[in-house]
GUTI-907425 format. One record per residue (C-alpha): residue number from 1; y, x, z. Coordinates in steps of 0.2 Angstrom, whole numbers. Example, Ala and Ser with C-alpha at 12.3 -4.5 7.8 and 13.67 -1.06 7.14 Angstrom:
2
<pt i="1" Y="-22" X="62" Z="39"/>
<pt i="2" Y="-5" X="68" Z="36"/>
// end
This chain:
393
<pt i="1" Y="-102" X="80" Z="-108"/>
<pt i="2" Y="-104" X="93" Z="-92"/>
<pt i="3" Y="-94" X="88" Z="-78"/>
<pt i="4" Y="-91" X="71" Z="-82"/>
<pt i="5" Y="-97" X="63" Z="-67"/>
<pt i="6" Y="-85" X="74" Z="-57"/>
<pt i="7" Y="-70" X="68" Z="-69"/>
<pt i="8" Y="-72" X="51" Z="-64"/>
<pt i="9" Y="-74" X="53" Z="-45"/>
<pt i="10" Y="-59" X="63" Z="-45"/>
<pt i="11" Y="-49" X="49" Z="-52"/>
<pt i="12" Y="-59" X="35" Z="-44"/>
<pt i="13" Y="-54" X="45" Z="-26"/>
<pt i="14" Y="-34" X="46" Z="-34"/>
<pt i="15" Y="-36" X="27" Z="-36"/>
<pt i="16" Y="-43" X="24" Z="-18"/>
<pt i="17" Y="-25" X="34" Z="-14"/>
<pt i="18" Y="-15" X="22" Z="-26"/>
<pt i="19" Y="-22" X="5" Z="-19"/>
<pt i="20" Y="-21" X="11" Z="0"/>
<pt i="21" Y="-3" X="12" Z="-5"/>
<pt i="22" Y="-1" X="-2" Z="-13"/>
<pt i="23" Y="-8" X="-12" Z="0"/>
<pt i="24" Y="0" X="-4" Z="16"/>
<pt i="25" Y="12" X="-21" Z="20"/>
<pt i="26" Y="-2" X="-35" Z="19"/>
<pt i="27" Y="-13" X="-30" Z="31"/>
<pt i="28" Y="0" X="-26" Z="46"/>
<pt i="29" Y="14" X="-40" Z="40"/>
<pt i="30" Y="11" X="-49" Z="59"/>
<pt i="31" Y="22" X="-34" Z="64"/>
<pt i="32" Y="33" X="-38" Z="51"/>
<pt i="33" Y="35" X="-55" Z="55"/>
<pt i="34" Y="35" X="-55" Z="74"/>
<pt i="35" Y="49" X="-38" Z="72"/>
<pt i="36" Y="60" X="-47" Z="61"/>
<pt i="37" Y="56" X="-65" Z="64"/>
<pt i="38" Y="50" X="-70" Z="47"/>
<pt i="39" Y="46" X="-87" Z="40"/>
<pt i="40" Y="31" X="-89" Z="31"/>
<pt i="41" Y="41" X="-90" Z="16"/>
<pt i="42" Y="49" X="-74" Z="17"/>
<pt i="43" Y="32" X="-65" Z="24"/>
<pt i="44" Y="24" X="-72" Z="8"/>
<pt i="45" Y="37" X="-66" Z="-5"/>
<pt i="46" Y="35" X="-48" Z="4"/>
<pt i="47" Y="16" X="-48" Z="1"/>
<pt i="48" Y="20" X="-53" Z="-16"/>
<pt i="49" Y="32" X="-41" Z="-20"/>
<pt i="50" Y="21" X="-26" Z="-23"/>
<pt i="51" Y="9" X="-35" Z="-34"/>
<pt i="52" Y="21" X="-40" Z="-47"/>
<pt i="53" Y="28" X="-23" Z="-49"/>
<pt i="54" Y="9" X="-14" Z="-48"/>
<pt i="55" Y="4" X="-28" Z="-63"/>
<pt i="56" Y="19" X="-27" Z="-75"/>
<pt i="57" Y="20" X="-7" Z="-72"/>
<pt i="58" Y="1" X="-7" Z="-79"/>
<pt i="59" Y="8" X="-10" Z="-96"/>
<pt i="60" Y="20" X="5" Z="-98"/>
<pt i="61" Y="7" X="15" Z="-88"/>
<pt i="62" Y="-7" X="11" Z="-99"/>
<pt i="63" Y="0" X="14" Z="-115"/>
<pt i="64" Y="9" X="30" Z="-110"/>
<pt i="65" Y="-9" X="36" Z="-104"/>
<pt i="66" Y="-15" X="35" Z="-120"/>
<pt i="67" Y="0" X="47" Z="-126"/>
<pt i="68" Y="2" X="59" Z="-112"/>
<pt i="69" Y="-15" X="58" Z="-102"/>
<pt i="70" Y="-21" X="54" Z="-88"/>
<pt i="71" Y="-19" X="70" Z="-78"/>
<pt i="72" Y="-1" X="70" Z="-80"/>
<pt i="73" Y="0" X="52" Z="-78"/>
<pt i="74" Y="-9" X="51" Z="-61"/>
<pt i="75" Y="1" X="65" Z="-54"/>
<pt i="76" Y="18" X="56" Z="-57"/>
<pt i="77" Y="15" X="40" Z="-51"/>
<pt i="78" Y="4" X="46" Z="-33"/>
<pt i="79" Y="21" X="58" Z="-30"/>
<pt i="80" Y="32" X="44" Z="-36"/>
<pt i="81" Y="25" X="34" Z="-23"/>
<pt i="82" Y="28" X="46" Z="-9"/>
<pt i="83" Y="47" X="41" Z="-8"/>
<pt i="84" Y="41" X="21" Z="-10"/>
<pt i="85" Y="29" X="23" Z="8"/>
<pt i="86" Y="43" X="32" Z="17"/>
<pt i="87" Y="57" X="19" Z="12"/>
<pt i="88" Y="45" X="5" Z="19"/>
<pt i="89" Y="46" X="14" Z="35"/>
<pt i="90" Y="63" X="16" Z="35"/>
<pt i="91" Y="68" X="-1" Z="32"/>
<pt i="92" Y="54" X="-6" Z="44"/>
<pt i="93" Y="61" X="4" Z="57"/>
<pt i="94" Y="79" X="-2" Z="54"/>
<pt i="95" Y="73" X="-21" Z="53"/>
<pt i="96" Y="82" X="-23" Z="37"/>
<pt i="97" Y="71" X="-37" Z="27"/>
<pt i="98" Y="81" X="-36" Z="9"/>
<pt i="99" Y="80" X="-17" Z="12"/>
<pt i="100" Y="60" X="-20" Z="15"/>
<pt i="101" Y="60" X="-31" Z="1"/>
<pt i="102" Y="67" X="-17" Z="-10"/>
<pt i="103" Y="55" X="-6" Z="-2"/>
<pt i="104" Y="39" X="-19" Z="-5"/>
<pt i="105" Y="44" X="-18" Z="-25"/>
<pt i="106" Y="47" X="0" Z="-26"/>
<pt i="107" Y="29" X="1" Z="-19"/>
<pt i="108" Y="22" X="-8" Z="-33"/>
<pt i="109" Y="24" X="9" Z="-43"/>
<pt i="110" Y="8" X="14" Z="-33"/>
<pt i="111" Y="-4" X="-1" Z="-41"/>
<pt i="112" Y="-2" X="4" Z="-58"/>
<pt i="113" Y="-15" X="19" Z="-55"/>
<pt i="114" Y="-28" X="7" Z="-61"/>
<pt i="115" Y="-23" X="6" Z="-78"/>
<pt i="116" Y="-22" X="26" Z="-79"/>
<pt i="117" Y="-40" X="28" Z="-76"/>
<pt i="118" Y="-47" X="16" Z="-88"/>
<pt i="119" Y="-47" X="24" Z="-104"/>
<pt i="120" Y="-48" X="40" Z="-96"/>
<pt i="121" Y="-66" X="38" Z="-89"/>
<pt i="122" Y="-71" X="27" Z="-105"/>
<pt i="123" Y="-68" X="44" Z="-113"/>
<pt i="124" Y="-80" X="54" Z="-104"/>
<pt i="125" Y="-95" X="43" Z="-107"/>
<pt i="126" Y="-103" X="37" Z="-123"/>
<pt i="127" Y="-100" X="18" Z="-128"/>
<pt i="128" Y="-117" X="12" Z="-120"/>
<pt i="129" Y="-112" X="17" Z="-104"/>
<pt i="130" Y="-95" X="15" Z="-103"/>
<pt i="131" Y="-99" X="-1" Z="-92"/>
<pt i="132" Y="-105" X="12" Z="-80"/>
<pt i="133" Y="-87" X="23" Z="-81"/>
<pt i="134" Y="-78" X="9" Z="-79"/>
<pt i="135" Y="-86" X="2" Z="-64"/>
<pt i="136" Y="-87" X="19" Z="-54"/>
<pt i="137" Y="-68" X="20" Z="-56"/>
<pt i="138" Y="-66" X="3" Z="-50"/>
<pt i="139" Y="-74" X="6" Z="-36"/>
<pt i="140" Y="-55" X="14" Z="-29"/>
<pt i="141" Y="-50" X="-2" Z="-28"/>
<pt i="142" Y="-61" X="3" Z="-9"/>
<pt i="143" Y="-43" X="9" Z="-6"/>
<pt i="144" Y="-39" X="-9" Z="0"/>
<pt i="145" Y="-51" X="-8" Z="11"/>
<pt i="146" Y="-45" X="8" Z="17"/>
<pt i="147" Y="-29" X="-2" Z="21"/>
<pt i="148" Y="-37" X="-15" Z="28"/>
<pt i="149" Y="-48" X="-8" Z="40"/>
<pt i="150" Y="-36" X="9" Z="44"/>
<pt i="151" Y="-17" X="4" Z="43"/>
<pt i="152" Y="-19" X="-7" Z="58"/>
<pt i="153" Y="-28" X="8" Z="68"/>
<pt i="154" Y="-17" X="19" Z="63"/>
<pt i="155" Y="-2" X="10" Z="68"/>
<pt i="156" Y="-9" X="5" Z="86"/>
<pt i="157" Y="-14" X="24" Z="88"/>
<pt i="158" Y="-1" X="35" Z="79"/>
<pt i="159" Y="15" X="23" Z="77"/>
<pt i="160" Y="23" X="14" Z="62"/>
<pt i="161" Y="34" X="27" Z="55"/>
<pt i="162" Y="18" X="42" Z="59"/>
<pt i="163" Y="5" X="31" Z="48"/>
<pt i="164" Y="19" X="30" Z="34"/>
<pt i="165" Y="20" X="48" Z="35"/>
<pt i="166" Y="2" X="52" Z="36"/>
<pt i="167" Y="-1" X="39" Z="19"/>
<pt i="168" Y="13" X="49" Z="9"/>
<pt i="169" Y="4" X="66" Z="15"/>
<pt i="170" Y="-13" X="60" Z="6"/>
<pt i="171" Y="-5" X="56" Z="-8"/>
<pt i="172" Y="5" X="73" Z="-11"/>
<pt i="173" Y="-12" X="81" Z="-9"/>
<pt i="174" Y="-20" X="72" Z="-22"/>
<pt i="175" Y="-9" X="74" Z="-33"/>
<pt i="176" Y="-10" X="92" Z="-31"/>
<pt i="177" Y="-28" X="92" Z="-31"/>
<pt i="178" Y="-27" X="80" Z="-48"/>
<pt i="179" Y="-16" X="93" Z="-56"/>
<pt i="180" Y="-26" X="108" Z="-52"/>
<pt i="181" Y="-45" X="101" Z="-57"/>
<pt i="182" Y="-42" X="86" Z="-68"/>
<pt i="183" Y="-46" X="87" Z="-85"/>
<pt i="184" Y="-47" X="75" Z="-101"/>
<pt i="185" Y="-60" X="71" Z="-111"/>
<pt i="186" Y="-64" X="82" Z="-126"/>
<pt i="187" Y="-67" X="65" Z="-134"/>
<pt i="188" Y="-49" X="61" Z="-130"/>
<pt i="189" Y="-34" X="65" Z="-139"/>
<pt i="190" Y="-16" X="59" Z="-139"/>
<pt i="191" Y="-8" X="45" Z="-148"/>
<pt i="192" Y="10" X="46" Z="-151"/>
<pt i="193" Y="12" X="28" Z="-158"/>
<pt i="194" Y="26" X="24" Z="-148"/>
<pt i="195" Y="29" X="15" Z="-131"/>
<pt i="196" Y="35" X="-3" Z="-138"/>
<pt i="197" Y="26" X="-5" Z="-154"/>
<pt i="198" Y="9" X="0" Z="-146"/>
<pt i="199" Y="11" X="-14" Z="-134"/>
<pt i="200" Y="15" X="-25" Z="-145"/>
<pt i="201" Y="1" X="-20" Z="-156"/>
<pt i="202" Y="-12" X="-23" Z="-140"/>
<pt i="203" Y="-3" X="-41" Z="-138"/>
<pt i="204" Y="-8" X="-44" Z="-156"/>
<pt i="205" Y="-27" X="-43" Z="-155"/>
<pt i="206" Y="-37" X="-58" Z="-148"/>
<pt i="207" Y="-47" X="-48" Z="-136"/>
<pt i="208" Y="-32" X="-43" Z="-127"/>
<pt i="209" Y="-27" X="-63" Z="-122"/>
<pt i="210" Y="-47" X="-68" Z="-118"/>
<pt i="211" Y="-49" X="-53" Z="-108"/>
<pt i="212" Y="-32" X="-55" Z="-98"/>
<pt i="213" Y="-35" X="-72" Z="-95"/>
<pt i="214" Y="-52" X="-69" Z="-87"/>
<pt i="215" Y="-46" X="-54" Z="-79"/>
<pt i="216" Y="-33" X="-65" Z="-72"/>
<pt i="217" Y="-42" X="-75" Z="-61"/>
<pt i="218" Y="-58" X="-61" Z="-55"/>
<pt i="219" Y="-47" X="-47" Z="-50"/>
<pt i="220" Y="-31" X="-58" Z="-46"/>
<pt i="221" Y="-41" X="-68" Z="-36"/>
<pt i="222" Y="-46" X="-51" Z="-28"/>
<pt i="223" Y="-30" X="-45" Z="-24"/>
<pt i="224" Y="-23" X="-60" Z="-20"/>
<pt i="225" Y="-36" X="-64" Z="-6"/>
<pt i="226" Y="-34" X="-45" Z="0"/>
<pt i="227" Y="-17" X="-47" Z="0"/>
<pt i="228" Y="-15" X="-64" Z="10"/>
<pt i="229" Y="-34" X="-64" Z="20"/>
<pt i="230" Y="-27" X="-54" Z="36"/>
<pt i="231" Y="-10" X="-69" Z="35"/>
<pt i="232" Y="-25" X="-81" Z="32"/>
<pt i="233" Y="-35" X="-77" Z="47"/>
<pt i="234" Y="-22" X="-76" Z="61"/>
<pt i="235" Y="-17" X="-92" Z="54"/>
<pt i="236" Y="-32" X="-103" Z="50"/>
<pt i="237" Y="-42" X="-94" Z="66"/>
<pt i="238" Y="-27" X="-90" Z="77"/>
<pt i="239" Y="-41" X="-89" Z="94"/>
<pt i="240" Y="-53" X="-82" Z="87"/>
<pt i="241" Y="-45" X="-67" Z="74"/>
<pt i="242" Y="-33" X="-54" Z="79"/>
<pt i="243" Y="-24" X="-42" Z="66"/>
<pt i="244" Y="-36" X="-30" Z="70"/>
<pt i="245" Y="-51" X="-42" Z="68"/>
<pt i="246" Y="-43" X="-48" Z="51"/>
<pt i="247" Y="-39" X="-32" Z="46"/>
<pt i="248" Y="-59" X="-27" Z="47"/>
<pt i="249" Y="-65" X="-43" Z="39"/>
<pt i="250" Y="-54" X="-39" Z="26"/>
<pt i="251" Y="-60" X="-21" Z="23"/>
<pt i="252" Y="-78" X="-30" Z="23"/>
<pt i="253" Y="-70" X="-42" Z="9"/>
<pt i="254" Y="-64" X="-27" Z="-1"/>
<pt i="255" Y="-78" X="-18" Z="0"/>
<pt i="256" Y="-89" X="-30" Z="-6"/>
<pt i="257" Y="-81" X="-32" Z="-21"/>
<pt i="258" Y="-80" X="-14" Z="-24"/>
<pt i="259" Y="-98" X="-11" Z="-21"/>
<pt i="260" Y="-101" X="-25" Z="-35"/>
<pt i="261" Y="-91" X="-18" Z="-46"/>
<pt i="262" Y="-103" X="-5" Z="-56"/>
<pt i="263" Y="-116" X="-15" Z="-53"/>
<pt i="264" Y="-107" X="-30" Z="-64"/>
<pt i="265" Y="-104" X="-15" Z="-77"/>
<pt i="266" Y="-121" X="-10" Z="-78"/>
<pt i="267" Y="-126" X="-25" Z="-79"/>
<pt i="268" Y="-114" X="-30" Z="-94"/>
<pt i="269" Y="-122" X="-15" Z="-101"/>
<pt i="270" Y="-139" X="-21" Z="-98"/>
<pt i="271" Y="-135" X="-40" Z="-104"/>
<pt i="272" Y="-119" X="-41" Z="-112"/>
<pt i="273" Y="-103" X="-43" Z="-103"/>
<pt i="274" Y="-102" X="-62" Z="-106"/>
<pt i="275" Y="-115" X="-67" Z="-96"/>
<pt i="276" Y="-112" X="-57" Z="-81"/>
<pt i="277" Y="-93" X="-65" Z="-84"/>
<pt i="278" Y="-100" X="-82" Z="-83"/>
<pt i="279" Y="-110" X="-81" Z="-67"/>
<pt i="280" Y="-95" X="-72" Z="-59"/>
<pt i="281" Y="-86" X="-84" Z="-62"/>
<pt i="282" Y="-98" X="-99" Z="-59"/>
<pt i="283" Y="-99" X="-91" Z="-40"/>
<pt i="284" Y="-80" X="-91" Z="-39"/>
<pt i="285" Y="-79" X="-109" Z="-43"/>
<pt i="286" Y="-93" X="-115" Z="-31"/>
<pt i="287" Y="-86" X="-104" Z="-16"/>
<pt i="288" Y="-69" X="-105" Z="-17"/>
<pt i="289" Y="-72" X="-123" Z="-15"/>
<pt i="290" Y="-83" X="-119" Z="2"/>
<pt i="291" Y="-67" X="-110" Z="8"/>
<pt i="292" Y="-56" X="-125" Z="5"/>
<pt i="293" Y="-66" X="-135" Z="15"/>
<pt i="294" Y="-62" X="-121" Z="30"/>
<pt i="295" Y="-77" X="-119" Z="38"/>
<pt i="296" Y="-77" X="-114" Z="59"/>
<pt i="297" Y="-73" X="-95" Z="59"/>
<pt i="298" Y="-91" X="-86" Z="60"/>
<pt i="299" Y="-108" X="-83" Z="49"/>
<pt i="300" Y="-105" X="-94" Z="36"/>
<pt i="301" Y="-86" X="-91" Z="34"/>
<pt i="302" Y="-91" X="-71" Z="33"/>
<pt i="303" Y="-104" X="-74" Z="22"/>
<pt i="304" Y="-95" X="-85" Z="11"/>
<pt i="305" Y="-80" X="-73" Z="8"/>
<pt i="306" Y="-91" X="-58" Z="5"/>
<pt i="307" Y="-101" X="-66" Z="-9"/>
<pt i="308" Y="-85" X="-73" Z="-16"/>
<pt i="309" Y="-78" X="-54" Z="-17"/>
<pt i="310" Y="-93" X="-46" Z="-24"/>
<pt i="311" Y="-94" X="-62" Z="-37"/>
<pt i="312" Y="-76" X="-55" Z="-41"/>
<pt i="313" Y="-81" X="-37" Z="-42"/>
<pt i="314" Y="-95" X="-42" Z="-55"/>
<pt i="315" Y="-84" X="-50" Z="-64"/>
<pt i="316" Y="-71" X="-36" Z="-63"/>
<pt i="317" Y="-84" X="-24" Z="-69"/>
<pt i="318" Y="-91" X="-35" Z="-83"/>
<pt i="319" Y="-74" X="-41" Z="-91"/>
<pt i="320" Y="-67" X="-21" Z="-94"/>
<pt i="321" Y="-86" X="-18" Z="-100"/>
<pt i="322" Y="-81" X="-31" Z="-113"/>
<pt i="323" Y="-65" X="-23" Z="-117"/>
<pt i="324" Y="-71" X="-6" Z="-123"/>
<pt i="325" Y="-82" X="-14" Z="-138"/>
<pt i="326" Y="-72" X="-25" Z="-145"/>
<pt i="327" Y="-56" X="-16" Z="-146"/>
<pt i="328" Y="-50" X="0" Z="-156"/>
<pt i="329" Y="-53" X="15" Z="-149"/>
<pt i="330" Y="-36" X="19" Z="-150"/>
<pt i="331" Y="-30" X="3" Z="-141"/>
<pt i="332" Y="-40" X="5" Z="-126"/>
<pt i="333" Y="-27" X="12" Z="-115"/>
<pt i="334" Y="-12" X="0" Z="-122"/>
<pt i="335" Y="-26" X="-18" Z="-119"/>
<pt i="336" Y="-30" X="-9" Z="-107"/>
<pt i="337" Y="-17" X="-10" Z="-96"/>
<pt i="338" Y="-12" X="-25" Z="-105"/>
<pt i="339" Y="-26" X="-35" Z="-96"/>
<pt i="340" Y="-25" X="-25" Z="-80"/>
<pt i="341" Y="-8" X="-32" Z="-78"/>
<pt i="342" Y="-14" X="-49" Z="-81"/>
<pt i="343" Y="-24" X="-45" Z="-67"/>
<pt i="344" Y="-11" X="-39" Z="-56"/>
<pt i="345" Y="-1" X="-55" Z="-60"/>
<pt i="346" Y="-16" X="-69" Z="-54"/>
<pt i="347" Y="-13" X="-61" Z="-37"/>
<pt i="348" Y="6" X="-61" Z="-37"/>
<pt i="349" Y="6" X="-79" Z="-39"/>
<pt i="350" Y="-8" X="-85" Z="-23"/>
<pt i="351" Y="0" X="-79" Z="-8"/>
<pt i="352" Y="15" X="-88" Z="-15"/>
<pt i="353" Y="8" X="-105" Z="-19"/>
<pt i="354" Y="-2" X="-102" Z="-3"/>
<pt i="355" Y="15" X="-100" Z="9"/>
<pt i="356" Y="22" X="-114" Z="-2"/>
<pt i="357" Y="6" X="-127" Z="-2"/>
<pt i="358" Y="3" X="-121" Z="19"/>
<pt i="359" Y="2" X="-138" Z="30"/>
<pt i="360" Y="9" X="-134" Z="46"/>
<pt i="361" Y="2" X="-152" Z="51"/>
<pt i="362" Y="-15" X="-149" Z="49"/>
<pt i="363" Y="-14" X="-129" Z="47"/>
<pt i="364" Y="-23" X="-130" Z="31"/>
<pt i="365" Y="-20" X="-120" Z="15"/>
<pt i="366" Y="-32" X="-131" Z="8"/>
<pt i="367" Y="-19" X="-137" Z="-7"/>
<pt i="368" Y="-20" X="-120" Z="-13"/>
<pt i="369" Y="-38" X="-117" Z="-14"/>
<pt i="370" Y="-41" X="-132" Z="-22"/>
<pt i="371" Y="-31" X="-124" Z="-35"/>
<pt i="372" Y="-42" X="-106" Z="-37"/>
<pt i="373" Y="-57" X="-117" Z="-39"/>
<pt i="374" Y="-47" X="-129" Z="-55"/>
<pt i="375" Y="-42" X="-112" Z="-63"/>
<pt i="376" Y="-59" X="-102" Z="-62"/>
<pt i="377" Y="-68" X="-121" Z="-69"/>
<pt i="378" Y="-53" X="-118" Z="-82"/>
<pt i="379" Y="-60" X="-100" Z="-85"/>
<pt i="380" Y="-79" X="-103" Z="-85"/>
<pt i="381" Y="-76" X="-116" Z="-99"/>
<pt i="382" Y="-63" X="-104" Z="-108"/>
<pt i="383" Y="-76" X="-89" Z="-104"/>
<pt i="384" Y="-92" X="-100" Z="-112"/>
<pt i="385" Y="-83" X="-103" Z="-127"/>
<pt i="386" Y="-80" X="-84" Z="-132"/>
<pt i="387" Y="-89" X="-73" Z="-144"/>
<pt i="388" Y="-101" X="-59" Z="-134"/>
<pt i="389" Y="-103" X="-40" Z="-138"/>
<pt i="390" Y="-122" X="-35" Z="-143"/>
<pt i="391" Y="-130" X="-27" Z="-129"/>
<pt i="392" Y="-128" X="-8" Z="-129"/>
<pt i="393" Y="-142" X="-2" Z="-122"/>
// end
């Protein structure tokens, strides 16, 4: 189909706006903490506040993509998240921490982007190379690395309130530049099953549980870590990493897994989805444990983190490669953002069992890694156990 390439970038960029917003507390929550004198109790319920809102919204925003589309659905949740950024600098600038908490969940609105943009560039491609779709879309998640990298930047050179501003100025421009040259598939049309009972239709098939629970823990694990790695950092390698320094070895940590993520779609294209799943999730297991043991801050702690986010992204790319064969074509969009949900709720949990688990002692978070590496074993049994899709190509 001509110009299908073009559709797909122009939501993948709409994405990269989505996450930036999503993630704009995490990678500057030392001025948060220092501002307003917060425990690490209350600075990990404010990094956790956004998720749950960007995972459950995922449901509600996936199956109405299905019935409205995803131009009209990209455009309302980039400008609903205009009002979100600029509340966040408000309460910010005030000091008021229930009024940033408010502000922290409001944001969430902005993560469920992700679960517009499935469906919509599955649509555009042909079922052999929706893998392919899937993965270049994905790749917007590089808007948590955008965060990462820039927010602290911004808010050393601008101000606090002047990067809020600039974020909800992006976002008004792409939503106008979304509504003006976004287009739906020709292969797309609208199904007006409605909201509750398509939902509940997704919850009924099997693939929709497998492929949540495995999404759980590759992109959970994602936006958990790019969620809590800058508070991680600063607090593990208090002399040797600044927020600005953790702020770039996040974005590093963000973009690998967003580089990975085609590639583990066109790979499950290439060798079916459950393979690629597996050795995702094999890597997971096996580095997640060299985290715990908290290596000295250099080579191998970069390296580590960076081949533990791309084994993320190929496991992100291979598990929605695995949705679109086994589920009806009319389901997509409600499993979906079913599973993308899922994925949104295995990083709500982390940060908190992290801020929970957190030795002061020792200043070790070791208790909660040790956790990541018993659920991903969980996973890679649980993943080895479920029935494959032919190879498509």
């Amino acid at each position: 189909m001509k110009g299908k390439f073009v559709q797909v970038l122009l939501a993948t960029c709409a994405s990269t706006l989505g996450f930036w917003a999503w993630m704009l507390i995490a990678p500057i929550q030392r001025f948060y903490a220092e501002g307003m004198s917060l425990s690490e109790g209350q600075i990990s319920v404010l990094l956790a506040a956004p998720v749950l809102v960007g995972a459950v919204g995922r449901v509600v925003t996936g199956a109405l993509t299905d019935r409205f589309g995803a131009r009209i659905m990209f455009t309302v949740i980039l400008l609903a998240s205009i009002p979100a950024v600029l509340l966040v600098a408000f309460a910010g600038t005030i000091g008021s921490y229930p009024l940033l908490i408010l502000a922290a969940t409001y944001l969430g609105v902005a993560g469920t982007v992700f679960a517009v943009g499935v469906p919509f560039a599955g649509a555009w491609y042909a079922p052999h190379r929706r893998g392919f779709a899937t993965g270049v879309f994905g790749m917007g998640m590089i808007g948590t690395a955008i965060a990462a990298w820039l927010t602290p930047r911004l808010l050393g050179a601008l101000g606090f309130v002047e990067t809020h501003v600039l974020v909800a100025g992006a976002l008004l421009a792409m939503a106008v530049l979304v509504w003006c040259f976004m287009r739906e598939s020709p292969q797309w049309s609208p199904n007006r099953v409605p909201l509750l009972p398509k939902v509940v239709g997704a919850l009924k098939l099997r693939v929709t549980w497998e492929m949540s629970f495995l999404y759980g823990i590759v992109f959970g694990g994602f936006v958990a870590f790019s969620t809590f790695l800058p508070k991680y950092l600063v607090t593990i390698y208090p002399e040797d990493v600044d927020p600005v320094g953790a702020g770039t070895r996040t974005a590093i940590f963000a973009a690998a897994a967003v580089v990975a993520r085609p590639i583990g779609g066109v790979l499950a294209d290439r060798f079916g989805p459950k393979i690629i799943s597996l050795i995702s999730l094999a890597g997971i297991v096996s580095l997640a444990y060299v985290v715990g043991q908290q290596p000295a801050e250099g080579v191998l702690t970069g390296a580590t983190f960076i081949t533990m986010a791309a084994a993320m992204g190929l496991g992100m790319g291979a598990v929605f490669a695995w949705i679109g064969p086994s589920t009806p074509p009319e389901q997509v969009g409600a499993v979906s953002g079913v599973v993308a949900a899922a994925g949104g709720l295995g990083g709500y949990f982390p940060p908190l069992v992290m801020g929970a688990t957190y030795h002061p002692e020792s200043n070790s978070y070791s208790l909660g890694l040790w956790l990541l590496v018993l659920v991903a074993a969980l996973a890679l049994v649980v993943g080895g156990m479920l029935r494959g899709t032919a190879r498509t190509s």
